[in-house]
LOZA-436803 format. One line per 10 residues: number of its first residue (from 1); their letters; for each residue x, y, z of C-alpha. Coordinates in nm, 3 decimals. Layout:
// residues N
NUM) a) X Y Z | ... .
//
This chain:
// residues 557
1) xxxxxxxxxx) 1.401 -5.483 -2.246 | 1.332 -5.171 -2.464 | 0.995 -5.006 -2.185 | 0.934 -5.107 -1.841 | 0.727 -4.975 -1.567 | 0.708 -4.821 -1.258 | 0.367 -4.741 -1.092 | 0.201 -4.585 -1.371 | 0.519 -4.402 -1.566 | 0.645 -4.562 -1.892 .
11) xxxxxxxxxx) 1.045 -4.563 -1.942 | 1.145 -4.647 -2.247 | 1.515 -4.798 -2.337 | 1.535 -4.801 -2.683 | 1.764 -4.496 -2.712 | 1.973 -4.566 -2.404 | 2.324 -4.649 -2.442 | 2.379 -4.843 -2.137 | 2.582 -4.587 -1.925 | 2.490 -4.262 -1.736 .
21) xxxxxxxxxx) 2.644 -3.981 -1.874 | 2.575 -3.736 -1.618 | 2.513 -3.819 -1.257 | 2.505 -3.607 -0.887 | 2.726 -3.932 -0.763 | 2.587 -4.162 -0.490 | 2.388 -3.918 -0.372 | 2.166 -4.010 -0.642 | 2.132 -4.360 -0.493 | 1.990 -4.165 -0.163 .
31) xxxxxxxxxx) 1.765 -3.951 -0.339 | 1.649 -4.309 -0.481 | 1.596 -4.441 -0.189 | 1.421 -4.141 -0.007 | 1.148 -4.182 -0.321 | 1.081 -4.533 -0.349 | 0.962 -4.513 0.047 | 0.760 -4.178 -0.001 | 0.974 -3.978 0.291 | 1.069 -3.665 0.086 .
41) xxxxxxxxxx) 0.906 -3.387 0.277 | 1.020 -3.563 0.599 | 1.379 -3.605 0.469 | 1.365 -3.219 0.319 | 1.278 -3.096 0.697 | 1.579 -3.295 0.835 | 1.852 -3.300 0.602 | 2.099 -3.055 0.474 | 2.247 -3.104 0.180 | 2.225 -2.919 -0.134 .
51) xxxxxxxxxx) 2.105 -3.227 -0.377 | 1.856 -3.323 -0.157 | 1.721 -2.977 -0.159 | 1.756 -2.907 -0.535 | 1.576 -3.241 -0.633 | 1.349 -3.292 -0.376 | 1.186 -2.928 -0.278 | 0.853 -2.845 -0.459 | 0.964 -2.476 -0.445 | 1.131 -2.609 -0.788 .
61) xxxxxxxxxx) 0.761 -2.595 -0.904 | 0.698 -2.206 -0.852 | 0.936 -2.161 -1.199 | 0.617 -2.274 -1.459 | 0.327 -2.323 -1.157 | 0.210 -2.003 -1.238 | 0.182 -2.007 -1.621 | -0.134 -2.134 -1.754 | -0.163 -2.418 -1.976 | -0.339 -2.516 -2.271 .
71) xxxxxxxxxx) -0.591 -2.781 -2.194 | -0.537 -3.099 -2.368 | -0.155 -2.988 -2.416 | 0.133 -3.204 -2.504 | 0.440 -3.137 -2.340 | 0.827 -3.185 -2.401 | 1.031 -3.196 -2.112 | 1.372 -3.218 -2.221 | 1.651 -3.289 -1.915 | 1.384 -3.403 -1.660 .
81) xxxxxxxxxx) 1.593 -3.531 -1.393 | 1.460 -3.620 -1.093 | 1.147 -3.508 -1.192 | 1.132 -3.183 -0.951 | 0.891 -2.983 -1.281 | 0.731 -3.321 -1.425 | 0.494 -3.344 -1.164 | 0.379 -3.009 -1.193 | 0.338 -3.070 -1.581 | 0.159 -3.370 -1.563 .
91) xxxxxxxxxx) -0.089 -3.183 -1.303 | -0.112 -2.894 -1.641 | -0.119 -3.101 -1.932 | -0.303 -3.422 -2.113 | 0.039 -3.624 -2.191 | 0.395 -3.505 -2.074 | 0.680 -3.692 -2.313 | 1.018 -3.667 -2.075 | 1.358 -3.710 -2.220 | 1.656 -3.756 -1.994 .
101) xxxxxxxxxx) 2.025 -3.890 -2.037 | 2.025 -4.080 -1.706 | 1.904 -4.381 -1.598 | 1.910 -4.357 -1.259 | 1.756 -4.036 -1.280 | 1.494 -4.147 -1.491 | 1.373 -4.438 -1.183 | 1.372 -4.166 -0.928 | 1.126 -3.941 -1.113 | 0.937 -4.243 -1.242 .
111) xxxxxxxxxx) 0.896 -4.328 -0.875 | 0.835 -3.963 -0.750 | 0.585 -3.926 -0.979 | 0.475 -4.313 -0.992 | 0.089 -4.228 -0.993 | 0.093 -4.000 -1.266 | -0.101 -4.210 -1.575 | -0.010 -3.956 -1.851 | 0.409 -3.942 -1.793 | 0.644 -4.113 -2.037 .
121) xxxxxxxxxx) 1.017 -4.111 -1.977 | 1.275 -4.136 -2.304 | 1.639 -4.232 -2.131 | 1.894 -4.135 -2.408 | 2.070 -3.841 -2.521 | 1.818 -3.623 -2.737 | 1.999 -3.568 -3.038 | 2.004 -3.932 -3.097 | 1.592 -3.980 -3.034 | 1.357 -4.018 -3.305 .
131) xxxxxxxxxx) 1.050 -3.745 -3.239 | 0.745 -3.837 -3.475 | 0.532 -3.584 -3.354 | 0.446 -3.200 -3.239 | 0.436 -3.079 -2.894 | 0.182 -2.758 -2.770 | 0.534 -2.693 -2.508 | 0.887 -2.775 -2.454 | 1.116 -2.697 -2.142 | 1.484 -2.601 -2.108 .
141) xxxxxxxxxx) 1.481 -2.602 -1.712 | 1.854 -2.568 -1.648 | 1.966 -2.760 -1.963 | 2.034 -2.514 -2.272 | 2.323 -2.440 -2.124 | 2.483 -2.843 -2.175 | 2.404 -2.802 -2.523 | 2.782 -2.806 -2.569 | 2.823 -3.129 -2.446 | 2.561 -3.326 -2.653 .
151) xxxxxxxxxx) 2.449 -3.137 -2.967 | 2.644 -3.227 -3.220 | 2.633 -2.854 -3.428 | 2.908 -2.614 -3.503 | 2.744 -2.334 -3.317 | 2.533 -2.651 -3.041 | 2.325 -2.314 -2.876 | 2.169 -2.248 -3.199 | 2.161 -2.578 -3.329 | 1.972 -2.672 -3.009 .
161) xxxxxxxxxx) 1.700 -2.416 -3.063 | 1.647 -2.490 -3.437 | 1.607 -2.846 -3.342 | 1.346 -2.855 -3.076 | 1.137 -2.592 -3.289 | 1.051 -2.896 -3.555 | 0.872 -3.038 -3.283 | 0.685 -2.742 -3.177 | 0.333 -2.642 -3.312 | 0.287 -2.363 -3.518 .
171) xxxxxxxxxx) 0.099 -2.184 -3.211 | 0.383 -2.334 -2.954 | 0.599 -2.250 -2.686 | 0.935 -2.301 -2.547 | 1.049 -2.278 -2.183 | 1.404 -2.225 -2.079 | 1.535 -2.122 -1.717 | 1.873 -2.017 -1.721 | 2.131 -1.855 -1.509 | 2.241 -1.508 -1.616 .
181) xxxxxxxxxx) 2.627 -1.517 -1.694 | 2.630 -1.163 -1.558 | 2.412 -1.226 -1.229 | 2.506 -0.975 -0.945 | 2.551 -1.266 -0.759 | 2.847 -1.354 -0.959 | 3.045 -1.063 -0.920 | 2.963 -1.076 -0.545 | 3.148 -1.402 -0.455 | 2.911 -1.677 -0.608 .
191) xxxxxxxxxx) 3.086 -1.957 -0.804 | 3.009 -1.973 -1.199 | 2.713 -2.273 -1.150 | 2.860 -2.551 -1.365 | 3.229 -2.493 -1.324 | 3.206 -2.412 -0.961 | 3.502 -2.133 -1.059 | 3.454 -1.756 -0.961 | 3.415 -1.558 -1.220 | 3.403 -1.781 -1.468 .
201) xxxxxxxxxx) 3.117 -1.675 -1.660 | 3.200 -1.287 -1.641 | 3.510 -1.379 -1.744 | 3.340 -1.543 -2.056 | 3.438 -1.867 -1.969 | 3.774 -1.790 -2.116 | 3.968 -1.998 -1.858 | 3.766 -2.339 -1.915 | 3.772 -2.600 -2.133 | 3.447 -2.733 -2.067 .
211) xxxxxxxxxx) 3.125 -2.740 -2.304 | 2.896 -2.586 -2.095 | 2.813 -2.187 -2.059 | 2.529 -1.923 -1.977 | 2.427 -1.597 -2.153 | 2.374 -1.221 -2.123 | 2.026 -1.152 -2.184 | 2.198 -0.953 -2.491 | 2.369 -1.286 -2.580 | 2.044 -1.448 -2.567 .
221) xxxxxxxxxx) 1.892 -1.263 -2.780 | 2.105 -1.249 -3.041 | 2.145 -1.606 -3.046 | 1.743 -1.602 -3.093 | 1.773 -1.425 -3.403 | 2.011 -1.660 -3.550 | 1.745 -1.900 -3.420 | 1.500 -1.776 -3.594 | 1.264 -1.687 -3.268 | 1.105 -1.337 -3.284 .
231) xxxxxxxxxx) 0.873 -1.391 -3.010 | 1.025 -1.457 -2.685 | 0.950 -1.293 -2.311 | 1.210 -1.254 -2.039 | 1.120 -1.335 -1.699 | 1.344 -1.295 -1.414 | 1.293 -1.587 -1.108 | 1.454 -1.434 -0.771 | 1.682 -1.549 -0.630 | 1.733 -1.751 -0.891 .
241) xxxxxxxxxx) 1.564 -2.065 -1.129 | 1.651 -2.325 -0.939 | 1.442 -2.215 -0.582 | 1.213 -1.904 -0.686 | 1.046 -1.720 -0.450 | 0.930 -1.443 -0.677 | 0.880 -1.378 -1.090 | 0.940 -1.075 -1.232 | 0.884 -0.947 -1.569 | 0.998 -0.644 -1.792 .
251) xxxxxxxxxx) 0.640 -0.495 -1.669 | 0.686 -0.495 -1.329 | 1.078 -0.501 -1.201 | 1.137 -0.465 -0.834 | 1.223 -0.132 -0.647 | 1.433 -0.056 -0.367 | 1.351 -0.267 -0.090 | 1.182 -0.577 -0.236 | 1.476 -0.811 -0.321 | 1.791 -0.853 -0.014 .
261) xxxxxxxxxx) 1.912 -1.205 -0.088 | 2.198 -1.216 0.131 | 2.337 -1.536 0.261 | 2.086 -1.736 0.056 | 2.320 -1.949 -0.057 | 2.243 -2.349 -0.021 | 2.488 -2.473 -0.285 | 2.795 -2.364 -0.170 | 2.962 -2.122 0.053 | 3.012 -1.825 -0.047 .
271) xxxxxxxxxx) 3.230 -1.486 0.023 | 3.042 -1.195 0.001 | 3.298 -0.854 -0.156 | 3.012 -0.598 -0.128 | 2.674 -0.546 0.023 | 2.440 -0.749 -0.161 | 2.141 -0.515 -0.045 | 2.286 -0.183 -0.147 | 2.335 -0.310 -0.442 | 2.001 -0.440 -0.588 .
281) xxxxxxxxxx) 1.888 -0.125 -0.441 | 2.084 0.032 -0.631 | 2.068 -0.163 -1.011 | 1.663 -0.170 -0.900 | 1.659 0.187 -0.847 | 1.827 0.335 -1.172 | 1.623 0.030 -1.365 | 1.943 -0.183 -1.447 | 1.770 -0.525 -1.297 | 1.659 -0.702 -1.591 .
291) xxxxxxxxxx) 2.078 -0.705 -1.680 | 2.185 -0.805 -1.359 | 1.927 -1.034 -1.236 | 2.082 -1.387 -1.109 | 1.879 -1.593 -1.405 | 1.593 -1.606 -1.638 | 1.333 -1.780 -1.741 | 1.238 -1.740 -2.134 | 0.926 -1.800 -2.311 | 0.998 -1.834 -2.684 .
301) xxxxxxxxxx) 0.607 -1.795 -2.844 | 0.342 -1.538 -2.860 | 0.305 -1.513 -2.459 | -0.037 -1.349 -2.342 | -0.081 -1.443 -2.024 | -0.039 -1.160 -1.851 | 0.105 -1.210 -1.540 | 0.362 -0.969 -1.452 | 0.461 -1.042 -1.107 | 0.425 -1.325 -0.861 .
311) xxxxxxxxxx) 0.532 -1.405 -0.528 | 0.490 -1.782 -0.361 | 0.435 -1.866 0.021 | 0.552 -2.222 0.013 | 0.726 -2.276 0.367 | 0.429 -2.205 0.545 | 0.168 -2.453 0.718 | -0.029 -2.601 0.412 | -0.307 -2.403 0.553 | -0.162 -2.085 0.430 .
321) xxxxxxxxxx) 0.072 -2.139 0.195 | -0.078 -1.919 -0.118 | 0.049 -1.714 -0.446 | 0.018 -1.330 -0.513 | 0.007 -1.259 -0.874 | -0.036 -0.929 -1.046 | -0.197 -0.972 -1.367 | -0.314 -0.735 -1.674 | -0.581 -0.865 -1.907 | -0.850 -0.679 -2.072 .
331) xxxxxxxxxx) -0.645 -0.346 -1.999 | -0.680 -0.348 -1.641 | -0.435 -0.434 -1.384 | -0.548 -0.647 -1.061 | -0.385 -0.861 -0.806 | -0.513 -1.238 -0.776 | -0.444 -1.421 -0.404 | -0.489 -1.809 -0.432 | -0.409 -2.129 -0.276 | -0.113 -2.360 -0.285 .
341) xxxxxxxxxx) -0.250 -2.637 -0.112 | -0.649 -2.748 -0.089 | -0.605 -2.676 0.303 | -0.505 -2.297 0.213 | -0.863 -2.267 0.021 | -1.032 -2.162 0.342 | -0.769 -1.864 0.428 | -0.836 -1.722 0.102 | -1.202 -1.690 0.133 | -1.144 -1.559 0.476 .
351) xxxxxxxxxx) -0.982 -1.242 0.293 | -1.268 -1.124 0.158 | -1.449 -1.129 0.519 | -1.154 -0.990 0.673 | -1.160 -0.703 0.442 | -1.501 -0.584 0.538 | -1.451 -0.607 0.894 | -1.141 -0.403 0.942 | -1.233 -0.173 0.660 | -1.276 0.206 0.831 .
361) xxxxxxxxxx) -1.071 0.131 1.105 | -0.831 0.364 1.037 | -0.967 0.716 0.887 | -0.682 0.842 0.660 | -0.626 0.482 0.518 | -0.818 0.371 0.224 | -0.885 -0.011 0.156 | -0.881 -0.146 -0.124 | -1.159 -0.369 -0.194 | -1.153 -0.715 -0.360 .
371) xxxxxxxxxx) -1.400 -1.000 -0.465 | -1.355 -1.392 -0.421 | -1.416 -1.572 -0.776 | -1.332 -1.898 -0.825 | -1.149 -1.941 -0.521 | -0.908 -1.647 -0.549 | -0.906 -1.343 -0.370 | -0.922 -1.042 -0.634 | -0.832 -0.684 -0.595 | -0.776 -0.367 -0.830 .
381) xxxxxxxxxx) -0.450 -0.299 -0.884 | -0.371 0.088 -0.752 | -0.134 0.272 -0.950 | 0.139 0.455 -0.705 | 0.456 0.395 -0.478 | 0.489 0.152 -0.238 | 0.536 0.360 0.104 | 0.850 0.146 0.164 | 0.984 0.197 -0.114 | 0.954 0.587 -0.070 .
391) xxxxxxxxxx) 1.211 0.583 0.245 | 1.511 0.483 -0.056 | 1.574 0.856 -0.078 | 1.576 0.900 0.275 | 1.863 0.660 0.291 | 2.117 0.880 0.375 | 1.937 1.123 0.582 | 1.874 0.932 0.955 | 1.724 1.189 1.110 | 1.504 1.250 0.816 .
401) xxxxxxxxxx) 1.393 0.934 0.772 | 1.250 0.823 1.147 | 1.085 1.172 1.127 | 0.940 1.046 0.796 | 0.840 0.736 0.949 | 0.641 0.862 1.227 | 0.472 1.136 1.025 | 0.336 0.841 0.862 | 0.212 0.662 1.182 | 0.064 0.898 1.273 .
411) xxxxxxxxxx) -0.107 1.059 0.986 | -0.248 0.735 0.861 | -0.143 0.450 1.079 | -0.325 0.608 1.408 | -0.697 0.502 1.515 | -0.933 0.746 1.691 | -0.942 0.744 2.025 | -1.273 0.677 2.070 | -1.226 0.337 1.870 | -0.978 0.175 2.089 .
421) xxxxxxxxxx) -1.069 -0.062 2.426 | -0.826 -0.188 2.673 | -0.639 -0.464 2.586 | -0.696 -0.820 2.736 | -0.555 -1.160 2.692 | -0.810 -1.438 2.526 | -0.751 -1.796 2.425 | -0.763 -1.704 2.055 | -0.421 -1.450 2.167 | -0.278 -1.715 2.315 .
431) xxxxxxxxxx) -0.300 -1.996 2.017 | -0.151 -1.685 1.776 | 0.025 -1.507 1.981 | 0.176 -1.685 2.294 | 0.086 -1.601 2.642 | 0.324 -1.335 2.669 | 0.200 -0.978 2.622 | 0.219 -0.640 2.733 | 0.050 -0.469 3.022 | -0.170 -0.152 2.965 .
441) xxxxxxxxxx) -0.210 -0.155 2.579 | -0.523 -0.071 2.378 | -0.662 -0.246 2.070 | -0.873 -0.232 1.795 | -1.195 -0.436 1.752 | -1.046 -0.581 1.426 | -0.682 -0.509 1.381 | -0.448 -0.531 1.073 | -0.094 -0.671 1.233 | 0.057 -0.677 0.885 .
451) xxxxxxxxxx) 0.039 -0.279 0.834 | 0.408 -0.312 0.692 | 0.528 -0.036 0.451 | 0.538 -0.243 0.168 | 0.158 -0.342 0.232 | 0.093 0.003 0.164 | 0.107 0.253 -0.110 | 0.096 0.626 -0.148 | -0.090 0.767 -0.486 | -0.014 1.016 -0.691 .
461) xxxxxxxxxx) -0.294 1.208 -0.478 | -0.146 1.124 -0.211 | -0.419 0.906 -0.016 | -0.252 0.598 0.129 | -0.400 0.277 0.045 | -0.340 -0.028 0.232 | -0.401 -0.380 0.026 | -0.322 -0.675 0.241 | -0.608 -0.816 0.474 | -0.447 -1.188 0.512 .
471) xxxxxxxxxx) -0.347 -1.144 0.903 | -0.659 -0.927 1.008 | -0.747 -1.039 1.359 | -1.107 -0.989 1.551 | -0.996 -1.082 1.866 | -0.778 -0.817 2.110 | -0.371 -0.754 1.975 | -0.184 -0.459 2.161 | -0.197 -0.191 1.870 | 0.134 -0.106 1.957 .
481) xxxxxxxxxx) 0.258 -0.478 1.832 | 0.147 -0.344 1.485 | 0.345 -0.048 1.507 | 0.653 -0.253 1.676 | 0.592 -0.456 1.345 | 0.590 -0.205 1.085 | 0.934 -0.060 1.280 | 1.151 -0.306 1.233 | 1.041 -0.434 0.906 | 1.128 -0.111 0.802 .
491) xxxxxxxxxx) 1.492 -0.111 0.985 | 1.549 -0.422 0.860 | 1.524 -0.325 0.536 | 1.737 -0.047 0.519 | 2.001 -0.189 0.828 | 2.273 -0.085 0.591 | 2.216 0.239 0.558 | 2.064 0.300 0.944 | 2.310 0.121 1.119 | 2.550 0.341 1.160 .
501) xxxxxxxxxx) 2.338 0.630 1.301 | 2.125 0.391 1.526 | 2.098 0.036 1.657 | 1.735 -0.155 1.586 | 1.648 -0.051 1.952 | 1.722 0.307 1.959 | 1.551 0.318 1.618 | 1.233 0.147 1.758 | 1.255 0.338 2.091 | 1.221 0.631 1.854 .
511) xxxxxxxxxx) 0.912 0.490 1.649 | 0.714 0.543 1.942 | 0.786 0.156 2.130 | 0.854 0.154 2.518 | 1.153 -0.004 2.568 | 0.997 -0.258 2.836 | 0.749 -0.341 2.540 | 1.078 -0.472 2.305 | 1.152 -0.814 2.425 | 0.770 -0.859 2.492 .
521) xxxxxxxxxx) 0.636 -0.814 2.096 | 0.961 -1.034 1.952 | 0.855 -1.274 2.195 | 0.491 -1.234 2.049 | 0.636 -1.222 1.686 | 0.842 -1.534 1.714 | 0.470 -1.740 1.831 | 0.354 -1.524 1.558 | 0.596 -1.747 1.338 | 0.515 -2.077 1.486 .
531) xxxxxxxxxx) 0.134 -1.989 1.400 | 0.227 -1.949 1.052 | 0.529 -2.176 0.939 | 0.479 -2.429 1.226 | 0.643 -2.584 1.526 | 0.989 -2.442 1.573 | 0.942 -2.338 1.178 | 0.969 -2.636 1.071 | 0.821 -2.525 0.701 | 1.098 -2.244 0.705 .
541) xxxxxxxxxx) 1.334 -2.554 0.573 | 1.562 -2.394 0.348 | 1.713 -2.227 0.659 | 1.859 -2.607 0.703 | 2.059 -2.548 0.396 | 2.241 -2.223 0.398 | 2.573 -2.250 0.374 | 2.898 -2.061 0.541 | 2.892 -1.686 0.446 | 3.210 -1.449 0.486 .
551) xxxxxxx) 3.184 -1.113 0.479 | 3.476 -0.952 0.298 | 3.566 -0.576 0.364 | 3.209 -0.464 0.506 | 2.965 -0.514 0.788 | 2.638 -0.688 0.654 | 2.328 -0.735 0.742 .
//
């Protein structure tokens, strides 16, 4: 039998030699199992094991869901496993052509994806499998690295790379995620990915025998050249490839503040030798990131899509799970809010409404203002510093920076007076916010509860610009829940360098929050959280998977 079916996928057999090469074990025969009756998401909730999670979450998709496209396009996905990215690619292009060494794998994306009409799966190794024609894309998603193990070259990296390009189009692209051999998470206690040795990599893999390694981004591309590439793009998926939450790019890199990983680690445990937030504050700060950053993602081509930064929402309710992308096309930066899911297409059109009723509720704070086209929520991009990232170089000063922090409060943070009414419970309150709340508090008619630092950026001009309408309310919150909010974002944040001077309550206490109020907002907060990610936080699944941290030498956050 050289093709067979399943649902609507083609597999094809001629190139298969009749044993799996590479294989996950009989976990493989779960994941199997879990597929053929539909259950993923349910099993993904409940379970906690690391294959389930690698093969089965959709937050694999955020690594190309972003990138747009050609219409019509043929696609090349080379090492398609389970079939965690073919989805997605069938969704993107007119015909995806999978090639994958595994069988077994093969059936479980075949029945994963079993209603896709335009997905044809090649099981054989792909040195050995005759290509007769030209593909718009091709992906590396976590398999450049094997090319060790099955390309039969004298330098297999390069080899790989010259290969694929004879099935490229003149005009095409190339795709390859990739974990950095120098990743800060590997000199920080993380096991090497493939060995599951520490150090391995930064040790140049000098103390393994096997075929299989990662790159510098140096490494990379120099091996490019040798390649023949001269158009390539470096992206940089956080934490890493395999689960991104975030994308950077060279044009926008993250500053102090925006990127504390610690103890998200679902693979393996892990010991932790240094502070993992002081850190990437650090490399962030004094622009090191794009060297240490825990993988890539590479697009070999001419790549003008513009996007420079994007963060996902997936482990919310489907009715607001969304992406925030910043963009730059026709020399103008702006910052594009859509939906994940069909059900979140309603919360984006909200923004724009939202906007225009809490806009002027706060004098000294300017609002940026957006426009809903095709679905997505679109703002200006303003040119400045986010406000939490400003309070880095009050790291080391306490006192200086909780004086910082309520001169902003109160110079731009603070309603009139005359705008605020007495507080009182409704039934809208309770379905957000729980039925626990403070006595004596004042509100706003329309109030902003996500007035967080990083929502907000300081210009060169120094007006203060706030940019983030998605959890405007018009129904009564206790202003002071706002300010509670911004607080202890902010503390959390920068625990490592605050702790020592003040616990979170003497630091909030400070901020301007009664200490009776405390226990009252988190208790708000946490309904806050059931609002948004569901019952008990149910969408919040990856917590299910972290694995044992130990802290070595340090206190951590």
């Amino acid at each position: 039998m050289m093709r067979k079916q399943i649902g609507k996928v083609v597999l094809d057999y001629t190139y298969y030699a009749g044993e799996d090469l590479y294989s996950d074990g009989d976990i493989e025969d779960v994941l199997l199992d879990i597929v053929k009756k539909g259950i993923q998401d349910e099993v993904l909730y409940s379970d906690n094991r690391w294959p389930v999670l690698y093969h089965l979450s959709n937050i694999r998709e955020n690594i190309l869901e972003w990138y747009p496209f050609k219409k019509n396009a043929d696609v090349l996905e080379i090492g398609s496993g389970c079939g965690a990215v073919t989805g997605l690619l069938s969704r993107k292009a007119k015909h995806v052509t999978c090639i994958e060494l595994s069988e077994k794998r093969s059936i479980i994306n075949a029945y994963r994806n079993s209603g896709c009409t335009n997905v044809e799966i090649l099981i054989g190794n792909f040195q050995e499998i005759k290509i007769d024609k030209k593909f718009d894309y091709i992906t590396l998603i976590g398999v450049w690295e094997y090319s060790g193990m099955y390309v039969n070259d004298k330098n297999p990296y390069i080899g790989m790379l010259k290969k694929i390009k004879n099935y490229l189009k003149e005009d095409g692209e190339i795709f390859i995620a990739i974990e950095n051999k120098m990743g800060l998470k590997y000199w920080n206690g993380a096991a090497e990915d493939h060995t599951g040795n520490l150090y391995d990599g930064i040790n140049d893999y000098v103390n393994t025998n096997r075929k299989v390694r990662t790159f510098s981004r140096p490494e990379i591309e120099n091996i490019f050249k040798k390649a023949g590439i001269e158009e390539y793009k470096f992206y940089y998926p956080m934490p890493d490839y395999k689960l991104p939450e975030t994308v950077y790019s060279d044009d926008f890199l993250p500053v102090p503040g925006m990127e504390h990983n610690y103890a998200k680690d679902y693979s393996a445990s892990r010991i932790y030798q240094f502070n993992d937030a002081v850190i990437t504050d650090q490399i962030s700060e004094d622009k090191m990131f794009p060297y240490f950053a825990n993988s890539f993602l590479v697009v070999a081509g001419k790549d003008d899509t513009g996007m420079q930064y994007i963060k996902y929402n997936r482990c919310r309710k489907k009715e607001f799970r969304i992406k925030t992308e910043l963009c730059y096309k026709n020399n103008e930066k702006y910052v594009k809010k859509q939906a994940l899911d069909k059900q979140a297409e309603e919360h984006i059109l909200h923004m724009k409404e939202k906007e225009e009723k809490w806009n002027g509720s706060l004098p000294n704070l300017h609002c940026i203002k957006g426009y809903i086209e095709e679905g997505a929520y679109i703002t200006p991009f303003i040119e400045g510093e986010d406000l939490e990232a400003c309070f880095y170089k009050y790291r080391n000063n306490a006192e200086l920076f909780i004086q910082k922090f309520c001169y902003y409060v109160k110079e731009y943070l603070t309603p009139d007076e005359k705008s605020f009414v007495s507080f009182y419970p409704t039934e809208e309150f309770y379905s957000v916010f729980g039925k626990v709340y403070p006595e004596g508090q004042k509100t706003l008619a329309y109030t902003n509860t996500d007035l967080i630092f990083s929502n907000l950026k300081l210009t060169p001009a120094g007006e203060m610009y706030c940019f983030d309408y998605e959890w405007v309310f018009d129904f009564p919150v206790p202003y002071d829940y706002v300010i509670w909010k911004c607080a202890i974002q902010l503390y959390t944040k920068y625990t490592a360098y605050l702790m020592k001077h003040f616990s979170k309550k003497e630091f909030l206490i400070r901020a301007g929050i009664e200490e009776k109020n405390l226990a009252v907002f988190l208790e708000m907060d946490n309904h806050f959280a059931e609002y948004v990610f569901g019952q008990k936080q149910k969408e919040c699944y990856l917590k299910n998977y972290r694995q044992t941290v130990i802290r070595q030498t340090m206190r951590l956050i």
